[in-house]
N, C-alpha and C positions, 0 to 999 in steps of 0.2 A: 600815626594817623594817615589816613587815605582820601583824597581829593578824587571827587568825580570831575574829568577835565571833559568835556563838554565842547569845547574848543576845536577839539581832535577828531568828532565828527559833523562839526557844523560849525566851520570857521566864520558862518556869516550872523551868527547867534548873536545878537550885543547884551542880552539880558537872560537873566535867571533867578530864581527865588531858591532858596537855601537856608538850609539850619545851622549857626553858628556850634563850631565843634568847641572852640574854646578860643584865648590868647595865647602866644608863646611866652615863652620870658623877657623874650626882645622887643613885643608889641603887636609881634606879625598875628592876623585875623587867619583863624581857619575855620573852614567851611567844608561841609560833606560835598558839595557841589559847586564848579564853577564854570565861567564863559572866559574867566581873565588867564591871559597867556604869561607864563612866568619867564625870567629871560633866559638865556639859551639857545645853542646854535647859532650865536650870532643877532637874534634876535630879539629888542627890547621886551622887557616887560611891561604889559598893560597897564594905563591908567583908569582910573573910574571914579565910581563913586559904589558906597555900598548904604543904603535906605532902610531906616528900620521904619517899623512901624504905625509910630505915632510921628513919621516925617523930618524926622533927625536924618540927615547925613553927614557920611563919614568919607572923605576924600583918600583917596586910595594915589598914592603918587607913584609905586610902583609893583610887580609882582613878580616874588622869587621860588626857587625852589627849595622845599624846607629839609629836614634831617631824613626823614624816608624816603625810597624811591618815588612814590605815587602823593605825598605830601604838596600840597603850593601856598605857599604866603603870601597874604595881601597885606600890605606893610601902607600902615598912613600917613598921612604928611605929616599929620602932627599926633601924640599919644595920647588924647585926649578925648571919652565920649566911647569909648570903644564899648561892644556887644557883651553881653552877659553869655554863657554857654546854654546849649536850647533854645534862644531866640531865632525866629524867623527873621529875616530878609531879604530883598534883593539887590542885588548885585547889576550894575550898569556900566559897563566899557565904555573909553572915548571913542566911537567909533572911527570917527575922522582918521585918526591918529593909524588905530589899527588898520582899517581898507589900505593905510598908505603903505605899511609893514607888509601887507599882502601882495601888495601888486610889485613892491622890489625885492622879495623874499624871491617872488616865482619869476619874476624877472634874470635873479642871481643862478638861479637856478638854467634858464636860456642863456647864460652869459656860459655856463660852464660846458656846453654846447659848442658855442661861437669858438671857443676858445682851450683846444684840447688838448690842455695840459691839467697835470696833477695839482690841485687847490691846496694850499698850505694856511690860506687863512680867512679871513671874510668879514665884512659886519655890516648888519642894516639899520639905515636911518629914517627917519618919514619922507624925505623926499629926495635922497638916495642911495646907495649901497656899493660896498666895493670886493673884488675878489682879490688873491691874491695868487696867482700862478707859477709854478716851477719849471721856468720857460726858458730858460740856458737865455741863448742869444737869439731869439726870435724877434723877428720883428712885425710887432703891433702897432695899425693903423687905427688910429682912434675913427675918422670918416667909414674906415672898410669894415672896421668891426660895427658900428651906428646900423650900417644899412644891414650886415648879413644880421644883426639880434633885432631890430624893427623886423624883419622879414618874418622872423621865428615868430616875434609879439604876431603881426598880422594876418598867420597862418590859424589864430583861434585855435589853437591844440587844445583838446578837453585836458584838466588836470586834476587825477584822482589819486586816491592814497588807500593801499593795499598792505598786509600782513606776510609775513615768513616768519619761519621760526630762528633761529641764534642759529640752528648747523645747517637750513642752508645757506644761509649769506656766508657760514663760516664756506659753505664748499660754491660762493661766488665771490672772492674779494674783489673782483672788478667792478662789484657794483658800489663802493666805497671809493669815492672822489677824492675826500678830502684826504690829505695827508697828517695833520695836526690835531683834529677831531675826530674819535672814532666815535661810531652810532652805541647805544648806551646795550650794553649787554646784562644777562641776569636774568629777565623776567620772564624770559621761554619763547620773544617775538620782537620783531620789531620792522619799526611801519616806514614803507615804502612810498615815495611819492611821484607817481608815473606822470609824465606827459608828453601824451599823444604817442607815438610811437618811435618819439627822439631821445626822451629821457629818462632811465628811472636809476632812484640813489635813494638811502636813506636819509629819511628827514622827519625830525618832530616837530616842524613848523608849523606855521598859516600859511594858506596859498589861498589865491581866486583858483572860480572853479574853469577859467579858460582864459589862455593866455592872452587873449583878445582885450580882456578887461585892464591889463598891463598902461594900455594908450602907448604915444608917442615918450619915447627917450633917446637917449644921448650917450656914449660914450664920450664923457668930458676930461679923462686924464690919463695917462700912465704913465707909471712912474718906477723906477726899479730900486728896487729895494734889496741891495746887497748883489752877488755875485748871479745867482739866480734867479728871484726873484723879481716878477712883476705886477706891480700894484693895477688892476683897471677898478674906474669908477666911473657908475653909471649912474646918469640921475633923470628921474622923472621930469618931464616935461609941460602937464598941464595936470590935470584932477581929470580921472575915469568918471 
């Protein structure tokens, strides 16, 4: 079964109306269509709510990716109340939650920027997110890194997300960051996320659509983790 992800071209969507495809065996809710981001890359899976239409809802505590490529599970808090298959309804994000996922997602993405070393690992939180670098013995200022990724934040780089196909990224591996996560291969493409004219890597994320939107943050640690390895974590500073 296949999920229209919705997400992928309007990460600022929080709602959508959709035809329940069926339940799995697990409990997980599928839908022909949605706006909820499944986790992945590092980044959480969306919370919600999903509204039928005599005003029942069904709290949606997180969303995963299911057995097929293009599949997504909305998995509920609790198993109980869940949709008949052919039933309409809609579908509602925490927004909060996610604008926050957005602005350290595309934030981590300016940190890999600041900091030009090959990315071994990553993960985003709501209010903030950290990399993880193959940095020998480099030496990282938390202050000097602050100012040079604020800079990049308050340069507003527009940030858009573009296609290639599997053989040219295969004939670009430079465009491939991470070391530990490769972008998902198979499907004949895969999606690019450019910003401005400093950055572009694969990413099936959420982003804002300008880095501006980011606000004020912090390089608050780093920390090394093993022989090569450095941990930085950045964290949001107020609400955009």
């Amino acid at each position: 079964m296949s999920t229209e992800a919705l997400f992928r071209e309007d990460p600022y969507l929080r709602s959508c109306e959709a035809a329940v495809i069926g339940v799995n065996p697990r409990g997980g809710v599928l839908v022909d269509r949605t706006v909820f981001y499944p986790t992945g890359g590092g980044q959480p899976g969306d919370h919600g709510t999903i509204r039928f239409s005599d005003g029942r809802e069904l709290q949606i505590a997180t969303t995963v990716k299911g057995d097929g490529p293009e599949e997504i599970v909305h998995v509920p808090a609790e198993p109980v109340g869940l949709p008949d298959g052919g039933e309409h309804v809609t579908l509602q994000i925490d927004w909060a939650r996610r604008y926050r996922h957005m602005r350290i997602h595309t934030c981590l993405h300016l940190l890999s920027v600041a900091v030009p070393f090959p990315v071994t690992g990553g993960q985003i939180a709501e209010e903030y997110g950290r990399l993880d670098f193959s940095a020998d013995d480099a030496k990282l200022d938390k202050d000097e890194l602050t100012e040079r990724l604020q800079a990049l934040v308050a340069a507003d780089h527009p940030v858009s997300a573009e296609w290639i196909s599997d053989a040219e990224l295969e004939a670009k591996p430079e465009l491939v960051k991470t070391m530990s996560v490769k972008p998902p291969r198979g499907s004949g493409r895969v999606r690019l996320i450019r910003i401005g004219d400093i950055d572009l890597q694969p990413c099936g994320g959420t982003h804002v659509a300008r880095t501006g939107e980011i606000g004020r943050v912090a390089v608050t640690k780093i920390e090394s983790k093993g022989a090569q390895n450095r941990r930085v974590r950045v964290t949001l500073l107020d609400e955009a």
